[in-house]
C-alpha positions in Angstrom: -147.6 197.3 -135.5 -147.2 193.8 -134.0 -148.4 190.7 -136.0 -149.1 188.1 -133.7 -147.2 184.7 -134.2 -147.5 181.4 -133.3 -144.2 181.4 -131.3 -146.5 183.6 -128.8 -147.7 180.9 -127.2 -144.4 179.2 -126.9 -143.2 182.8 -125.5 -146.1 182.6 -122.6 -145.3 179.1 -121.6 -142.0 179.4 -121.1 -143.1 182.4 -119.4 -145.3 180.7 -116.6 -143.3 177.4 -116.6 -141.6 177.3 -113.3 -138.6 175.1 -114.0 -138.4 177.4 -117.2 -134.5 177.3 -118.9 -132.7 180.3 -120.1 -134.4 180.2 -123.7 -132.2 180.6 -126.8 -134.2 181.8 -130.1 -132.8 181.0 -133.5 -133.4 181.5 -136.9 -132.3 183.6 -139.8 -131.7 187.3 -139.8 -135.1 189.5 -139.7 -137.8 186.8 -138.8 -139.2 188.4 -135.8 -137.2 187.1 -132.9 -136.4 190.7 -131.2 -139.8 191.8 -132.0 -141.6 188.4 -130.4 -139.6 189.0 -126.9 -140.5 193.1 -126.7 -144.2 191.6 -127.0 -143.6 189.1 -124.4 -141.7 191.9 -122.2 -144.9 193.5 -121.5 -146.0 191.2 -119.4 -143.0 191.8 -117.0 -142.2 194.8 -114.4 -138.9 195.3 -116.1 -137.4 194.8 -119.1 -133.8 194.8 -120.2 -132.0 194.3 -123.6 -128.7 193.9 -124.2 -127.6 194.2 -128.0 -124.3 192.6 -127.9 -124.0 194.3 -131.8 -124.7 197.6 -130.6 -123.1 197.7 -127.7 -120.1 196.0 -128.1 -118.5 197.6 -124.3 -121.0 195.5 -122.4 -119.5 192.6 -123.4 -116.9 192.9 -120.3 -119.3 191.7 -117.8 -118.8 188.4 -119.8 -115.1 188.5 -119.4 -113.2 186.7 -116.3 -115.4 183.7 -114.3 -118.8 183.4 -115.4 -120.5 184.7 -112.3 -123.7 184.8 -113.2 -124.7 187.1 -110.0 -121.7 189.0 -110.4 -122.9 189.7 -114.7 -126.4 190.6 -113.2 -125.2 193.2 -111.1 -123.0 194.9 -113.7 -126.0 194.5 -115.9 -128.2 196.5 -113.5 -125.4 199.4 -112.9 -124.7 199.4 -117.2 -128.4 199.9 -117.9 -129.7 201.9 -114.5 -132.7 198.6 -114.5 -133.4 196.2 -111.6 -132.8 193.0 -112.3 -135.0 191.0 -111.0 -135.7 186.9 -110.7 -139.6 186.9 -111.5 -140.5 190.6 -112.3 -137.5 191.1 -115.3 -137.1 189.7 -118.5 -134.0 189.6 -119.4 -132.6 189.6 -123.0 -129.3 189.3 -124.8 -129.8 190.0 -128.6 -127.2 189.3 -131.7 -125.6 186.9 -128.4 -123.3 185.7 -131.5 -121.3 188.2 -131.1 -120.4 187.5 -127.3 -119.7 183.6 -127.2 -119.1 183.7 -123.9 -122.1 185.3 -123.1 -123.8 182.1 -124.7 -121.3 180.1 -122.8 -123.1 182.0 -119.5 -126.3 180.7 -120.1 -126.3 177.3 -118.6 -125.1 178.8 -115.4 -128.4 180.9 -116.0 -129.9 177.7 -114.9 -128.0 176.3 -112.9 -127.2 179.6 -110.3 -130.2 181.8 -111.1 -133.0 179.3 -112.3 -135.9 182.1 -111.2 -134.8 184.5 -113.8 -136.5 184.9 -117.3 -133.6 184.7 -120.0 -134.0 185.0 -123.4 -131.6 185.2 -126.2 -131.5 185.6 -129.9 -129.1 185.8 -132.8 -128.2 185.2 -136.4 -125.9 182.3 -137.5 -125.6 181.4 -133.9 -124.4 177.8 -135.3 -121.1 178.8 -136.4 -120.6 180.1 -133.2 -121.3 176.3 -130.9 -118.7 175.4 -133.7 -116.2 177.1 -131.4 -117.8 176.2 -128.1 -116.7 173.0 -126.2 -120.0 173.4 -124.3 -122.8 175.8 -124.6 -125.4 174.4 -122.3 -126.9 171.7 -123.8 -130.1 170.1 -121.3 -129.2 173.1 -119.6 -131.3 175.5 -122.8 -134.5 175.8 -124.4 -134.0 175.7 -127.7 -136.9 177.8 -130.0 -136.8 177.9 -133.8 -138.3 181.0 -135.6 -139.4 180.9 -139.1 -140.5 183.7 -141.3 -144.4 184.3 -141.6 -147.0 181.0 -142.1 -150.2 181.5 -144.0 -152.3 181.4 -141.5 -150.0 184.2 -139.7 -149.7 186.5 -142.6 -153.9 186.0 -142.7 -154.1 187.6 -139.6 -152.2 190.3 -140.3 -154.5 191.1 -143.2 -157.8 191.0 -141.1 -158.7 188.0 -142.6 -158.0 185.8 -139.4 -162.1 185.4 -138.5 -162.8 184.2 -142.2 -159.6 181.6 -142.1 -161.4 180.4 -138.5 -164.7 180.0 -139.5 -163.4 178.4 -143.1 -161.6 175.7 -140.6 -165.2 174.4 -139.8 -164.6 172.7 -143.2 -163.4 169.2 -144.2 -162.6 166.5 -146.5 -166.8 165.7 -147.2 -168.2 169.3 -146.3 -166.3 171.5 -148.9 -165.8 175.2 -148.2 -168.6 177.4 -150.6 -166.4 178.7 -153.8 -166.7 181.9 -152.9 -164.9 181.4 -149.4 -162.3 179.0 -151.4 -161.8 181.8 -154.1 -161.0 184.5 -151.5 -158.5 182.4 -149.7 -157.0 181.5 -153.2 -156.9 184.9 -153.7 -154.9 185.6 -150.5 -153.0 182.7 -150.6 -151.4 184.7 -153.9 -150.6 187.6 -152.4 -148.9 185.8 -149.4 -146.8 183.9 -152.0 -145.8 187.3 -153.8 -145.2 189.0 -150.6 -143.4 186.2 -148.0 -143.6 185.8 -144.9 -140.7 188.0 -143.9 -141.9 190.6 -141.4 -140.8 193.3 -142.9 -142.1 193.0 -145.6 -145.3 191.9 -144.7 -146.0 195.0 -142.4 -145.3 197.2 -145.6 -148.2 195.2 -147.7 -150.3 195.7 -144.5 -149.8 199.4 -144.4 -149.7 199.6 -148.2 -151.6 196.7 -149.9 -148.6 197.5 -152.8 -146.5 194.8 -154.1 -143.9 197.1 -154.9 -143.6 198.8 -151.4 -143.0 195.1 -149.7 -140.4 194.5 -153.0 -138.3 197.4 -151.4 -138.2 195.3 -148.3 -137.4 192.0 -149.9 -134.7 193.5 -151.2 -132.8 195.2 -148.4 -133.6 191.9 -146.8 -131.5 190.3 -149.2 -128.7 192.1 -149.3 -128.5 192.2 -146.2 -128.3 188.2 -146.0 -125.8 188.4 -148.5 -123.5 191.2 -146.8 -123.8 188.7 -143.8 -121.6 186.0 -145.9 -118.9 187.8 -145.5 -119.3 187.2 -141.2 -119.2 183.7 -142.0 -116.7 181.7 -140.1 -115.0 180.1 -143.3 -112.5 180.2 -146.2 -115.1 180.5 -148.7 -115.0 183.9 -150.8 -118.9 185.7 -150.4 -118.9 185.2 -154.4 -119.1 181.3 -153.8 -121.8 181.8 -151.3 -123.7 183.8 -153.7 -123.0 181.6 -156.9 -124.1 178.7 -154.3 -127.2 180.5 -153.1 -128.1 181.2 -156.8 -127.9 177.6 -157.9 -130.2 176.5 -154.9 -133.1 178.8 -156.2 -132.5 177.5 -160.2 -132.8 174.1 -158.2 -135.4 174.8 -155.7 -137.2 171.6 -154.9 -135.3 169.6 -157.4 -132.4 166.8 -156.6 -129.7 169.2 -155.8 -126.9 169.2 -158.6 -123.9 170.6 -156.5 -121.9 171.2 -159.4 -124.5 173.5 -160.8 -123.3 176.2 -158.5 -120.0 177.8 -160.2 -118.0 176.5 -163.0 -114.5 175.0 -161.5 -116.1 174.9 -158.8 -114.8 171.3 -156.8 -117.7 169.7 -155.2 -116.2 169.3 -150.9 -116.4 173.4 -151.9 -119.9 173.1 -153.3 -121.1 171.0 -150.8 -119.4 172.7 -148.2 -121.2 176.5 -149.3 -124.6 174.9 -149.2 -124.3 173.4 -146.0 -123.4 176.7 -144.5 -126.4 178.2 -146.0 -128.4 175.8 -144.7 -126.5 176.1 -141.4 -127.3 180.3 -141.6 -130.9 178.8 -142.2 -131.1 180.6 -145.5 -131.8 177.1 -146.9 -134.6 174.4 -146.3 -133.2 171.2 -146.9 -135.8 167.9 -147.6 -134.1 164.6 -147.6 -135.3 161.5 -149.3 -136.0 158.6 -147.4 -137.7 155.1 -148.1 -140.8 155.4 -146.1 -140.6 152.4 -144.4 -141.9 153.4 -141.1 -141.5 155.9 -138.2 -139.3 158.0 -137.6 -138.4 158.6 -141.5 -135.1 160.1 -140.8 -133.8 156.5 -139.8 -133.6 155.0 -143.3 -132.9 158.0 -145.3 -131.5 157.9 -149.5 -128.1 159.9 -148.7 -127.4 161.3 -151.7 -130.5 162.5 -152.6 -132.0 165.6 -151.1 -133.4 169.1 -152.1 -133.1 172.5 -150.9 -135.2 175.5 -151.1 -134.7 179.2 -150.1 -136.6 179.7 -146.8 -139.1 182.1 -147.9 -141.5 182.3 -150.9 -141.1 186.2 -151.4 -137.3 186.1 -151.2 -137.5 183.3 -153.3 -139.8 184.8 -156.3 -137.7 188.1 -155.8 -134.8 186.3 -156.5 -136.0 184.8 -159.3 -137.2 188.7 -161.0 -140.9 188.5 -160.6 -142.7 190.5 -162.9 -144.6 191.9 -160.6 -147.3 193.3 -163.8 -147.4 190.7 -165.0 -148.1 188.0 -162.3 -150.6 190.2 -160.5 -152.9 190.1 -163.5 -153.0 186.0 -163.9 -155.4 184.4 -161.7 -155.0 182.9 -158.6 -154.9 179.6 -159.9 -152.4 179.8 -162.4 -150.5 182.0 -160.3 -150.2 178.8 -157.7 -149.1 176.2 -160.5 -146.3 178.1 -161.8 -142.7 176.3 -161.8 -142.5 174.8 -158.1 -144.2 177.3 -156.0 -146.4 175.2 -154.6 -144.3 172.7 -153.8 -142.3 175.4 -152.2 -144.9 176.7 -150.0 -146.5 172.9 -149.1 -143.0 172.1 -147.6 -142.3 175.2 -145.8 -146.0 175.2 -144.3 -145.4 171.7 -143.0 -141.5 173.0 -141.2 -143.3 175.8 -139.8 -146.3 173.9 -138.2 -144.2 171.6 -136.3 -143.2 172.4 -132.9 -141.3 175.6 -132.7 -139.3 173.8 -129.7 -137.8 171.3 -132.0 -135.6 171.9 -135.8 -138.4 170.2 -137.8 -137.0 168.2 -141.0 -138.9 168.0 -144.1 -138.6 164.1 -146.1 -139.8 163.0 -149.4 -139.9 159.6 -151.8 -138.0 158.7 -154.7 -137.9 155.8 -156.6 -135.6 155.2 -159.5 -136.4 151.8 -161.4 -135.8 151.3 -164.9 -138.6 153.0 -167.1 -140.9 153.5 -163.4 -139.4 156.3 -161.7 -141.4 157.5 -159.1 -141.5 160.8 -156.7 -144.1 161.9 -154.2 -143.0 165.7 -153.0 -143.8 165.1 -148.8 -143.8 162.3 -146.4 -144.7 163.3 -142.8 -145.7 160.8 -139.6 -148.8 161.3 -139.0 -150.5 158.1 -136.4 -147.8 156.5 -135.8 -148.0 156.0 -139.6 -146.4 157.6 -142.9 -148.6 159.8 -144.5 -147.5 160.9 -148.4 -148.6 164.4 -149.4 -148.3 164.9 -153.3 -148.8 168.6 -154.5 -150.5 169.2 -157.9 -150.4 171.5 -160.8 -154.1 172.3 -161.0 -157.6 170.1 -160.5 -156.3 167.3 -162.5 -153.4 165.3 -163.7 -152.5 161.4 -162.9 -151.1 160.0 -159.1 -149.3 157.8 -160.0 -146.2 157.9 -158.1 -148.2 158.3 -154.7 -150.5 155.4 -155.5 -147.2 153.4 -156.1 -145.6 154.5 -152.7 -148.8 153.4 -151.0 -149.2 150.2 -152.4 -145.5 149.5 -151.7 -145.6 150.4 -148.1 -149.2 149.6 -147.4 -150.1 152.9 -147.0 -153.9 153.2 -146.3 -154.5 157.1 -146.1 -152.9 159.9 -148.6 -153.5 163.5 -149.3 -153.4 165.6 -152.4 -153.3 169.3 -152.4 -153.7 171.6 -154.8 -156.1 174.9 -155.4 -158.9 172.2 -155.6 -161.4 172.5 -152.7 -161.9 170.0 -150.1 -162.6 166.7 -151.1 -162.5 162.7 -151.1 -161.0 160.3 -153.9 -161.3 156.7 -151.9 -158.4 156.5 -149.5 -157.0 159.9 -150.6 -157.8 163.4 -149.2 -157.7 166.4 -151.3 -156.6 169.6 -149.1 -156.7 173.1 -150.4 -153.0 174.5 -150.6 -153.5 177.2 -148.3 -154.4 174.5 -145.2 -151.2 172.2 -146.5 -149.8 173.0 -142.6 -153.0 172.1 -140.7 -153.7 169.0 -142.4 -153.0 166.9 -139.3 -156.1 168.3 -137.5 -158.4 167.9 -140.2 -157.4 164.5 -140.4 -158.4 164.4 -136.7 -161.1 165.8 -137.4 -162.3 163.2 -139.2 -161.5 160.4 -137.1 -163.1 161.9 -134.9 -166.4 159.6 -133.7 -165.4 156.8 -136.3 -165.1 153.3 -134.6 -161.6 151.7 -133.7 -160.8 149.3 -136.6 
């Protein structure tokens, strides 16, 4: 089965752009990149991939001057396929494994622009480590994340009732019983992830346990990848390092939490390859002066989470009897889930043509500390987003950020149905990564102040 993805509608147009680049996916290991170009193949009158992992002899068309005409033809012989410009797609898969095929690319563009490229692979960033120059203006760069909400929705047939539930907004709420049902699948998603393996099993399955299986061949096999990593670093530190990062998740990061004797350059050093592998979310704190938020940034503060939900709570050692049997509600509050999810959501709804960075506030004063989880641009403005444990409980910290910074507009989001509290906007959870079009939304027809 195919689950359709936002990254679709990147795929189709790049596909009809005619000054389209030779387009490089990335993204961690097993989030739908090969399975997203064989959809987009067939809309083309050939197809050809090259697995560079598999088939490890057809890296010596790379070899010698790259030639781009020259590679083509060797192509077409290897694989018995026409090759060409406007009627093939063209794909080199696990391209980390030939550099110098990824060193080919910008001549992609520069000797054969007509031609529809497309390559993928895992930890492709330790590889432009090594590269004095892979192409850059010359590539499209397009970042694949695991499942959204909204994605994983679809997937269960529930894709209509999400649509016709966006004709809500912040002063028409959504009737309970929609909001329950969507609570309802918002739980399952969090159980289950947003990897696609594991999602297609619960599709097939509607079992927990079945999509478990998956989560955890997944993770071993992110973990047998550490050893591929180009570094000194024994696996074990990765792992111990990795480990830390989901006792931490969405916490200030402790590096010395990671392994006892462990020197912090070392600790540091594991986590930003993690990161790097894009196992790990990072969120950095900033001050929230103004746009863009990565300009005035805290640097020692910053949190990390692991890049799924699933992976993350299988991790952990859900209880899978006994979380299934809480309500959806309490299922959403527990430890920092859904603070988890809300910053995730908000990295996958960016453009998938850009790295998108996740930012939040802290402020350490002496008995006044102060934290609101997201700050995003939203206007030309910032825009705080605080997540809350259940219907209730105090702002304080984000009515102190927006009195500091004069912050006129704020939203809250919870399990609590739409709603308005003066200048602040309560969004249910589950629409955390559409909240810039219901904002919209709302402006919409509202005079210019």
């Amino acid at each position: 089965m195919y689950i359709p993805r936002k990254i679709d509608a990147a795929l189709a147009e790049w596909k009809t752009d005619p000054g389209h680049k030779p387009l490089l996916l990335r993204g961690a290991r097993q989030t739908g990149k090969t399975t997203a170009v064989r959809h987009l193949a067939e809309g083309f009158d050939h197809y050809v991939e090259i697995n560079f992992e598999k088939n490890a002899s057809i890296r010596q068309a790379f070899d010698g001057d790259l030639d781009v005409r020259s590679i083509v033809a060797q192509i077409e012989v290897m694989t018995d396929t026409p090759v060409i410009p406007g009627r093939t797609l063209l794909f080199l898969d696990e391209i980390q494994e030939c550099p110098r095929a990824i060193s080919a690319l910008r001549f992609f563009q520069e000797d054969m622009q007509p031609l529809h490229v497309v390559a993928a692979g895992s930890l492709l960033e330790f590889v432009f480590g090594e590269l004095s120059d892979f192409g850059v203006g010359r590539i499209r760069n397009l970042f694949v994340h695991p499942l959204s909400f909204a994605e994983f929705a679809g997937a269960m047939g529930a894709g209509t009732a999400l649509a016709r539930a966006r004709k809500a907004g912040f002063g028409l709420p959504l009737p309970e019983i929609v909001h329950a049902k969507l609570l309802d699948l918002l739980k399952s998603f969090l159980i289950v992830g947003g990897m696609p393996a594991a999602v297609e099993q619960y599709v097939k399955t509607k079992s927990y346990l079945a999509a478990q299986r998956e989560q955890d061949d997944i993770l071993l096999a992110l973990k047998d990848d550490f050893a591929k990593y180009k570094t000194r670093l024994a696996p074990e530190v990765l792992r111990a390092t990795l480990a830390s990062a989901v006792r931490q998740t969405c916490s200030k990061f402790v590096y010395s939490d990671a392994l006892a004797g462990l020197a912090y350059a070392q600790s540091k050093h594991a986590t930003d390859l993690l990161e790097r592998a894009k196992l790990l979310v990072r969120a950095d704190c900033c001050n929230a002066n103004g746009i863009p938020l990565g300009g005035d940034l805290a640097p020692k503060s910053r949190k990390f989470m692991l890049l799924d939900t699933g992976l993350y709570l299988r991790e952990s050692g859900l209880d899978i009897p006994g979380w299934v049997a809480e309500p959806p509600e309490k299922f959403v509050n527990r430890g920092r889930l859904a603070e988890m999810f809300a910053g995730l959501e908000l990295k996958k709804a960016g453009s998938p043509f850009t790295d998108n960075r996740l930012f939040y506030w802290h402020r350490e004063a002496r008995d006044s500390n102060a934290e609101v989880d997201y700050v995003v641009a939203f206007g030309g403005r910032v825009l705080p987003i605080e997540v809350k444990s259940g219907r209730s409980g105090s702002m304080k910290s984000l009515r102190i950020l927006m009195a500091e910074k004069n912050l006129g507009l704020a939203i809250r989001t919870s399990e609590e149905n739409f709603g308005t509290l003066g200048d602040i906007r309560i969004l249910p959870l589950y629409f955390i990564g559409e909240h810039d079009t219901f904002l919209e939304k709302e402006s919409i027809g509202k005079p210019a102040k």
